[in-house]
C-alpha distance (Angstrom), angle and dihedral (degrees) to the residues before:
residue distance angle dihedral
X1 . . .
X2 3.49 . .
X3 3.48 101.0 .
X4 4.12 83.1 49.8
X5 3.74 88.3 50.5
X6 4.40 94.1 52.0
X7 3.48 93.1 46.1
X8 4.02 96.4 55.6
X9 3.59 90.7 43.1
X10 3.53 91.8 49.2
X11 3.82 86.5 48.1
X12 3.96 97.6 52.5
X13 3.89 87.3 44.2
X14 4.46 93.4 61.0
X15 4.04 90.9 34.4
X16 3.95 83.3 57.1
X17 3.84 87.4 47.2
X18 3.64 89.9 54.0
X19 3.80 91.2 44.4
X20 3.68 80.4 51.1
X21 3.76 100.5 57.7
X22 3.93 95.4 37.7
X23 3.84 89.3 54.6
X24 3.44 80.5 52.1
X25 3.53 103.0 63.5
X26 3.98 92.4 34.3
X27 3.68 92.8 61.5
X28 4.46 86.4 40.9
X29 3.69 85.9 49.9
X30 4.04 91.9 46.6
X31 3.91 96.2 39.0
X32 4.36 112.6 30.5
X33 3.92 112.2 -6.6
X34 3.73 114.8 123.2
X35 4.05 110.3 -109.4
X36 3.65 85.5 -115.3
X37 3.33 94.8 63.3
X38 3.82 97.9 71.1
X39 3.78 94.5 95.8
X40 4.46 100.2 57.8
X41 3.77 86.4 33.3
X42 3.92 94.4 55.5
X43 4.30 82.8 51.5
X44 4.00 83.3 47.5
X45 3.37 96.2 55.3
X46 3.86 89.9 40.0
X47 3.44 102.1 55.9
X48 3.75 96.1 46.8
X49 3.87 96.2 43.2
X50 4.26 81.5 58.5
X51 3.26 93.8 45.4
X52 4.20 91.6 59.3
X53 4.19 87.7 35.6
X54 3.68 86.4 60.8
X55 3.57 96.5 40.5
X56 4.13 94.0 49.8
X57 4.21 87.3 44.0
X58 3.91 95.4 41.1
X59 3.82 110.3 134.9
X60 3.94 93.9 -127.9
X61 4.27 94.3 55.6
X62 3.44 89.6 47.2
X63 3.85 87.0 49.8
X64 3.59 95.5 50.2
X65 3.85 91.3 44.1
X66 3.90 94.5 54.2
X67 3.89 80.9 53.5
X68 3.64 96.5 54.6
X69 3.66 83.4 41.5
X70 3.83 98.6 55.5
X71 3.71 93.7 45.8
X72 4.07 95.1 44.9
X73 3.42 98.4 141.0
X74 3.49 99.7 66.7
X75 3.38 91.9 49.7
X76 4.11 120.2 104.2
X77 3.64 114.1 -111.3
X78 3.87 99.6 -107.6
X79 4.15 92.8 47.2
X80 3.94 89.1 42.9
X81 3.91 90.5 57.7
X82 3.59 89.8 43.3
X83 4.12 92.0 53.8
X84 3.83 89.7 44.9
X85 4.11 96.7 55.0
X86 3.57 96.9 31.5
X87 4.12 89.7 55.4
X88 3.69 87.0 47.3
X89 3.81 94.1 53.2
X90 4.21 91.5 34.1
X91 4.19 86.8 53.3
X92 3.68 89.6 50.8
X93 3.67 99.6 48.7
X94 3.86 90.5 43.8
X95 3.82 87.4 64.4
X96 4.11 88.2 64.8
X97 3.83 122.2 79.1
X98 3.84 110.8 -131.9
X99 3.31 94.0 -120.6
X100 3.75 96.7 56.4
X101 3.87 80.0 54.4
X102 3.49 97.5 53.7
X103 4.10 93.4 39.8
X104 3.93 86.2 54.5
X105 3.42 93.2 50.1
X106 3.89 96.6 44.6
X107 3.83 88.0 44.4
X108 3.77 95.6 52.9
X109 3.82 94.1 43.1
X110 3.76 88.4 58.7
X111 3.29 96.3 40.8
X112 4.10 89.5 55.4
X113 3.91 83.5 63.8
X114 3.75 94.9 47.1
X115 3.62 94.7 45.0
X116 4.09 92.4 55.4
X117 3.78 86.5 48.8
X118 3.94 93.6 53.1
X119 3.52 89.6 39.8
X120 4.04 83.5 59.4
X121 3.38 106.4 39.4
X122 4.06 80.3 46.2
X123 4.44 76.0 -135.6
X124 4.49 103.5 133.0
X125 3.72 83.4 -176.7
X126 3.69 94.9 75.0
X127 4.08 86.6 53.1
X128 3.66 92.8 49.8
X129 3.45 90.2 82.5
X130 3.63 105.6 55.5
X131 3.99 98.3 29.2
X132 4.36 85.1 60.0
X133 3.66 88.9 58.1
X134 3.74 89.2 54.4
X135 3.27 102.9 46.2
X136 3.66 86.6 52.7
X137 3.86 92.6 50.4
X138 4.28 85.4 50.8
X139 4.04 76.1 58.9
X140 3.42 94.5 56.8
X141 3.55 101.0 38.5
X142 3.81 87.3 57.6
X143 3.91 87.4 50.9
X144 4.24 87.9 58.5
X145 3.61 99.6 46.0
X146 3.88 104.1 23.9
X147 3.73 100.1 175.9
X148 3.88 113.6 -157.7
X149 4.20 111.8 -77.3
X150 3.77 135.0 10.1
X151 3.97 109.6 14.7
X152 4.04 87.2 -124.3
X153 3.73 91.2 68.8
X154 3.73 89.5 61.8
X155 4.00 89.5 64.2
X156 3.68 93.7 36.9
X157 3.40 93.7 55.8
X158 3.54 97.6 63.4
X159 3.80 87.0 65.8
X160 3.57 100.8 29.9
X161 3.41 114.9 29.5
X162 4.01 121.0 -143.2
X163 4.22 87.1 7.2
X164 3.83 120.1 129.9
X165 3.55 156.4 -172.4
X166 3.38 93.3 -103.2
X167 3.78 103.2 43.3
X168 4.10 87.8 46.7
X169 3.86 93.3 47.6
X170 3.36 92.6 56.4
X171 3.71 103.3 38.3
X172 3.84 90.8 50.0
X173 4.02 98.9 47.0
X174 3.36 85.5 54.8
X175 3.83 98.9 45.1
X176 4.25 88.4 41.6
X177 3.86 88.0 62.2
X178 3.82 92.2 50.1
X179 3.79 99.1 44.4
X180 3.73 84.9 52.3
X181 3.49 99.1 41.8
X182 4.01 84.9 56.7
X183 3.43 91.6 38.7
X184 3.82 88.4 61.4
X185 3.86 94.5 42.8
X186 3.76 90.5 56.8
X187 3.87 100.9 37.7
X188 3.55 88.6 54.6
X189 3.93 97.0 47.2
X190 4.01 116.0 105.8
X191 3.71 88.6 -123.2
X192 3.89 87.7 54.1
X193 4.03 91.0 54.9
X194 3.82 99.2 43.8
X195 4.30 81.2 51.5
X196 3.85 113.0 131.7
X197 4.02 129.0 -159.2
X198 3.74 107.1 -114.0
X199 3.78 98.9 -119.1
X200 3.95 90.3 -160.5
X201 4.02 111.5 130.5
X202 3.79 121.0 -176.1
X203 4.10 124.5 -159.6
X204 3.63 109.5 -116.8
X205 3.82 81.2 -110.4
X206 3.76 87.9 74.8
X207 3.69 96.8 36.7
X208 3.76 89.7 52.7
X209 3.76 98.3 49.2
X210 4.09 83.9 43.0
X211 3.45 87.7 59.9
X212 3.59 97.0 47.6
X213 3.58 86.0 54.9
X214 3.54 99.2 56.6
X215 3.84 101.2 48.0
X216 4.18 83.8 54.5
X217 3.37 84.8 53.1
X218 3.73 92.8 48.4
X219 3.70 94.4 49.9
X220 3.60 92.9 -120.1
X221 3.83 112.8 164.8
X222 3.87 107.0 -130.8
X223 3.83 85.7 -172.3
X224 4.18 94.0 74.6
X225 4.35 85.5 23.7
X226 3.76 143.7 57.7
X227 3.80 139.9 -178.1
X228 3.70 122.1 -145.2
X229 4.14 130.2 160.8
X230 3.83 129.3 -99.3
X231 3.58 136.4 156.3
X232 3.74 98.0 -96.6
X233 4.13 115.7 28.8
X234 3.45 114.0 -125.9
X235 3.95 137.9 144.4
X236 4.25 127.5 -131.4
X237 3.16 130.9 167.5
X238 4.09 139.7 -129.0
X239 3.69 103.9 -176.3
X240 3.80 141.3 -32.9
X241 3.78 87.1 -69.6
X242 3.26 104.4 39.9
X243 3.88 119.8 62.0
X244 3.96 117.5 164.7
X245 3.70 125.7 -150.9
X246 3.67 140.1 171.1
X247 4.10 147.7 -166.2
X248 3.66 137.5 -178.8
X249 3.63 121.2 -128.9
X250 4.07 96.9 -168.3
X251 3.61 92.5 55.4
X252 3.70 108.3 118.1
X253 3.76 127.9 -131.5
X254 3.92 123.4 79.9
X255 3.75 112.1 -51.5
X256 3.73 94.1 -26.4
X257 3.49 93.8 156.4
X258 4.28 93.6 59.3
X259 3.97 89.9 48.8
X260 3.77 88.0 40.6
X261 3.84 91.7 55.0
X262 3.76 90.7 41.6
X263 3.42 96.4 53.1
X264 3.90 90.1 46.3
X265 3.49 95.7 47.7
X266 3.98 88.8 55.3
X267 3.41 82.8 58.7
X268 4.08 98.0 43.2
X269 4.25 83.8 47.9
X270 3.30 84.5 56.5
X271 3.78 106.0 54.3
X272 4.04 89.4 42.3
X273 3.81 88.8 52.1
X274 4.09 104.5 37.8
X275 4.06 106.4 110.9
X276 3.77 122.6 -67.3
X277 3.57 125.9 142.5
X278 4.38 96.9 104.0
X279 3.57 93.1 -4.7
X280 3.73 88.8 63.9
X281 4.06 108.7 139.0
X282 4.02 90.7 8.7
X283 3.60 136.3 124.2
X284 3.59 85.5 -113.1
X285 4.09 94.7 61.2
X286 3.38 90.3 78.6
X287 4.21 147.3 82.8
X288 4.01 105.1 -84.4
X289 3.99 81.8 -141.4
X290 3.80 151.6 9.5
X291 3.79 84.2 -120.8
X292 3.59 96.3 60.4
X293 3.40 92.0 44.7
X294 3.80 89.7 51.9
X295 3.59 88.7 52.8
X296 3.73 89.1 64.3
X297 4.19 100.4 53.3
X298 3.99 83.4 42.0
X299 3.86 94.8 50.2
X300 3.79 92.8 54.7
X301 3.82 93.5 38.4
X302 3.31 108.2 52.2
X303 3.91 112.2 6.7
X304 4.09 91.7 49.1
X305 3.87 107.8 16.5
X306 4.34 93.5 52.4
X307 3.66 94.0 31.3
X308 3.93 107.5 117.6
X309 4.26 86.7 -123.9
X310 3.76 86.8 57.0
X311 3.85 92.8 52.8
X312 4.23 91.4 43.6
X313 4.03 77.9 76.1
X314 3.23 103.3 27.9
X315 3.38 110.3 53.2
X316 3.90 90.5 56.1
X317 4.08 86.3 57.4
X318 3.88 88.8 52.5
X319 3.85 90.4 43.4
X320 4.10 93.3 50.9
X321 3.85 92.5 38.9
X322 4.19 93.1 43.5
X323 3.28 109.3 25.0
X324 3.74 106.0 162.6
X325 3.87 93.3 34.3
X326 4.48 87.0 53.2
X327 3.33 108.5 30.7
X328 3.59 94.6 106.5
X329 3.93 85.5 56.9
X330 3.67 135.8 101.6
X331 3.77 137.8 160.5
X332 3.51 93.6 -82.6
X333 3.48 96.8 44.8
X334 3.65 96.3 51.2
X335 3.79 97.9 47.3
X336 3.39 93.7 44.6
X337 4.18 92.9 45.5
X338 4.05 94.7 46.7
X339 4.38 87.2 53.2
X340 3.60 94.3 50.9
X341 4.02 106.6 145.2
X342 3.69 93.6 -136.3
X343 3.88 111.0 154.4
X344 4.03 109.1 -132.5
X345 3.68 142.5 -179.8
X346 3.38 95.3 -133.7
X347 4.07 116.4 82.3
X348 3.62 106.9 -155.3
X349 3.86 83.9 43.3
X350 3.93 92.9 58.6
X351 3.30 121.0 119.7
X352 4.34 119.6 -124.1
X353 3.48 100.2 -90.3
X354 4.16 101.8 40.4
X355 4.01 94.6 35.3
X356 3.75 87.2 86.0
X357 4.28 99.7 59.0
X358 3.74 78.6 57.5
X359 3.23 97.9 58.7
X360 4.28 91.4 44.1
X361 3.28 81.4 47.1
X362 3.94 99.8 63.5
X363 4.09 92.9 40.7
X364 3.60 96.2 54.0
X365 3.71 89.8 56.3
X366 3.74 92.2 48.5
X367 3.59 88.2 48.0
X368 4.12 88.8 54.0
X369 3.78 91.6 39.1
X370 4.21 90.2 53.7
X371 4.00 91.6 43.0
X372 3.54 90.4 47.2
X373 3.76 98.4 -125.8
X374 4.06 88.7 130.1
X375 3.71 131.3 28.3
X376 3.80 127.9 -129.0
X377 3.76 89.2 -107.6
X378 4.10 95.1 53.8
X379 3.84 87.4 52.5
X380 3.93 102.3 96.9
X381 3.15 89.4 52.1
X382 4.19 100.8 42.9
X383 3.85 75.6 46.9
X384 4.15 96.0 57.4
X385 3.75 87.2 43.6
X386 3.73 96.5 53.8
X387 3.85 83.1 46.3
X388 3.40 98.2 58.4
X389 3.88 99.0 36.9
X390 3.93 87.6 54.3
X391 3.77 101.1 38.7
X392 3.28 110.8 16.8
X393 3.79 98.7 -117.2
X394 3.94 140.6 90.6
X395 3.57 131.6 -124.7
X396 3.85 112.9 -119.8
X397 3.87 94.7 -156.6
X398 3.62 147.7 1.7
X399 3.49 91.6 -93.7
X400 3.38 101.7 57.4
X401 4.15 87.7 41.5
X402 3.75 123.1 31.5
X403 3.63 102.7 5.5
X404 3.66 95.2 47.0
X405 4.03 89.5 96.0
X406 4.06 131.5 62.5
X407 3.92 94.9 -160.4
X408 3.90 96.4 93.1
X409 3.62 92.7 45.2
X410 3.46 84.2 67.9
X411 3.19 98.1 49.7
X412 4.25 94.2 -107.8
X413 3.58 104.8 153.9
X414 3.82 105.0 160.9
X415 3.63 91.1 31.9
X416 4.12 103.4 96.8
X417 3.96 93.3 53.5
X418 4.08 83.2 74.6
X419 3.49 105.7 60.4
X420 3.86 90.7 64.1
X421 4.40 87.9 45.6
X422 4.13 81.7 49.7
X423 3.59 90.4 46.3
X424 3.68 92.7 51.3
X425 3.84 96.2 42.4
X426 3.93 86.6 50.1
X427 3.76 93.1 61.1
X428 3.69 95.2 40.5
X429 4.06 93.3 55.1
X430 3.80 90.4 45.7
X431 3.95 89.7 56.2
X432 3.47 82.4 50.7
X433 3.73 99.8 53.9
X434 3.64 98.4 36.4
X435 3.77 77.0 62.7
X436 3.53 103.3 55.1
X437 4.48 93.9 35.3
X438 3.59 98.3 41.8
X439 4.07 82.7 162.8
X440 4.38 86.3 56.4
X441 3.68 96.1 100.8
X442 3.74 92.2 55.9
X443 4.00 85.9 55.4
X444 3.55 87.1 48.8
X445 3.85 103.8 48.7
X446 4.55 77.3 54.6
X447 3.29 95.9 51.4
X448 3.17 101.1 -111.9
X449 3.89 115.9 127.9
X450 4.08 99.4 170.7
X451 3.57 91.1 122.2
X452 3.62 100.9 48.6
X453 3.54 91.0 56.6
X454 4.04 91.8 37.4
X455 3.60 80.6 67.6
X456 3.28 105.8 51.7
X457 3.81 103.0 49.0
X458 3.91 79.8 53.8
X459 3.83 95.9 50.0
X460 3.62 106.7 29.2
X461 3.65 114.4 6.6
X462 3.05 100.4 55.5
X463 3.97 99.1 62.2
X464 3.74 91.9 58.4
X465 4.14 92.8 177.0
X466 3.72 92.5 -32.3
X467 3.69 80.1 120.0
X468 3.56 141.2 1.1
X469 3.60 127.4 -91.9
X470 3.40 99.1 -100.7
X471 3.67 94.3 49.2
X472 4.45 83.4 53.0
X473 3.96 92.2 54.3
X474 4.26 96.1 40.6
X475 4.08 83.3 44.7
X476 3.60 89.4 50.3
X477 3.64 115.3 25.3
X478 4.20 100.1 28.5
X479 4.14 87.2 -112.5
X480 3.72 144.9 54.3
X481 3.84 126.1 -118.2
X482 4.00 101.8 -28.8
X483 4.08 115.2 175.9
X484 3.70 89.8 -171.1
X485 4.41 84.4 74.6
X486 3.82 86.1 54.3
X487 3.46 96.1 46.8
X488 4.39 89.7 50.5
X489 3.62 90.6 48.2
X490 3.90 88.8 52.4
X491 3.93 90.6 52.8
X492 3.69 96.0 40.0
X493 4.00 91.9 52.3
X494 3.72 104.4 38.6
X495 3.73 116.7 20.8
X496 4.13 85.8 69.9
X497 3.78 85.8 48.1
X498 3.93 93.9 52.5
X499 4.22 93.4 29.3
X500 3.60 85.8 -120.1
């Protein structure tokens, strides 16, 4: 057993090298690599991403993991849990050719590249191209693994594991008729109509030193993390130590950048804080979902950063480091400015209680592209449709419709469905810890956010994939994933701001 035992651990430890380097040149390739170095980067990535398939599907792992397996019971309970996920995931990835591996991979790279130009040239036609072929390979990919039911919940489970069709489709019809239901209430309120744009712009100057601000305040260690720019935020990870995340400063909407660096740092927190100690370099060191992890990046981002507590400190840090650009602003003013309902095109511009229609949005059309019933080439316009049956208002251009998103450049179908789970989890753990630190919000309005994240290395971090996600929430809110706590916070927050 032993000698069964070193060599998977040994195994998990170089795969997470791998993952290591390949995050690596992702986040190079997102952040500072020359545009012309798409093409050798996509056979980077390629080459290393086969090298860890064939590792995780070699015959002799799989050999020693059916071992393990077999004798299970005298196993510990830490190296049994290991076996058990680890034969899931290495039975899985045994049902895909390395070359379909590698293809994906060089595919999606390319397509990263093409995508950003598109996005550009604000032209979807020149994405076409590239995003059929991965739709096709999403196809194929179902074809290998085929777990049991609707082929969707073979490429949803790689983000969110045990989640289906079914469960989603019903969640989310429910939760679309109460987001527009609200949406309605509000829109229609006085307070709604007499609404202005905050005309406030900050220099990047500001919004960098801002955002400096913030992750002190968040107790994020800049020593094992580090924030950079790209076109589309987003957080991965290299190692323990070494968490990347980034922003965009020339993103439009109010203060983008600030909730984009909150909501990325939740994320960053996260990854420092998930379990380690023995389960260092295992499948067990990680987030049991994208959901989860989404819960984290929403938590900070919406329940903390636009709570009026947050903005009792706050807005005296905007006020001393803008002073001609604030002065007109005060608590009030800024809490009830940065929770304007204001329907928008733009998802990561949305505010709380729209953001979730765009995320329904964006899995019924991969549901439609999947079963066929629309072609790559109708989906800009499926897309404006959706847009303006949800929210009341058109796209103008690709950019500001289809292209506005990286995920299916990289070939993340089943992604999207988990930023509305995360979203829901995040407002069920804050019930739950404005429960148990009834005395939080004074911390908050100082400053001070020790507590909050106290709370969640206790309750979340901690678990790492110990258990699933559902398992986390029931553990630590009484209940799994539970719209109807979503849909309460939403009324408690903004019907007294719109008098509704």
């Amino acid at each position: 057993m032993k000698e069964s035992l070193d060599f998977i651990y040994k195994e998990q430890k170089e795969v997470s090298l791998y993952g290591g380097i390949a995050a690596l040149l992702g986040w190079d390739q997102m952040t500072y690599m020359p545009p012309k170095g798409s093409e050798e980067r996509a056979e980077q990535l390629s080459l290393i991403s086969r090298l860890a398939h064939e590792r995780v599907t070699s015959e002799t792992l799989y050999t020693h993991l059916k071992k393990l397996d077999d004798a299970a019971s005298t196993l510990s309970k830490k190296d049994r849990l290991v076996v058990t996920k680890l034969l899931r995931d290495v039975k899985k990835a045994r049902k895909l050719p390395a070359e379909f591996v590698e293809k994906m991979v060089k595919t999606t790279s390319i397509a990263y590249g093409v995508w950003q130009e598109a996005r550009e040239k604000n032209k979807f036609s020149l994405f076409q191209p590239h995003l059929e072929k991965i739709v096709e390979l999403e196809k194929q990919y179902y074809d290998y693994v085929k777990l049991p039911g609707h082929p969707y919940n073979t490429l949803l489970d790689d983000y969110e594991e045990g989640m289906t069709v079914d469960v989603l489709q019903k969640e989310f019809t429910i939760l679309r008729q109460q987001l527009v239901e609200l949406l309605q209430n509000i829109t229609s309120s006085t307070r709604y109509q007499k609404q202005q744009p905050v005309t406030i712009k900050l220099d990047s100057k500001y919004q960098t030193e801002l955002g400096g601000i913030l992750l002190t305040q968040m107790h994020l260690p800049l020593d094992r993390a580090r924030l950079d720019i790209s076109t589309h935020p987003f957080t991965t990870s290299m190692g323990d130590d070494d968490v990347r995340f980034t922003t965009n400063y020339e993103r439009e909407g109010f203060l983008s950048s600030f909730f984009s660096t909150a909501h990325e740092a939740g994320h960053a927190l996260y990854e420092l804080g998930i379990l380690k100690g023995e389960y260092k370099d295992t499948i067990l060191s990680d987030a049991p979902s994208l959901g989860i992890h989404e819960s984290q990046s929403r938590f900070w981002e919406n329940m903390i950063a636009r709570s009026k507590p947050f903005w009792k400190y706050f807005s005296a840090v905007f006020q001393k480091i803008a002073p001609n650009e604030c002065r007109t602003m005060n608590t009030e003013t800024w809490y009830q400015s940065v929770n304007q309902v204001r329907p928008t095109l733009i998802r990561t511009e949305a505010d709380e209680l729209t953001y979730c229609l765009h995320v329904i949005l964006r899995f019924e059309l991969e549901l439609d592209l999947l079963e066929e019933k629309i072609t790559v080439a109708e989906l800009p316009e499926c897309w404006n449709q959706k847009v303006t049956d949800f929210l009341g208002i058109t796209p103008k251009n690709d950019r500001e419709g289809v292209l506005q998103d990286m995920h299916w450049s990289g070939g993340e179908f089943g992604y999207f469905p988990t930023y509305a789970i995360g979203t829901i989890y995040a407002s069920q753990l804050f019930r739950q810890f404005r429960k148990e630190h009834q005395t939080a919000q004074d911390e908050i309005s100082r400053g001070d956010f020790t507590t909050i994240l106290q709370w969640l290395c206790e309750h979340v971090y901690q678990y790492g994939s110990l258990i699933t996600a559902d398992e986390i929430i029931k553990k630590t809110c009484g209940e799994g994933l539970n719209s109807k706590v979503f849909v309460g916070y939403l009324k408690e927050k903004y019907y007294p701001l719109y008098g509704v």
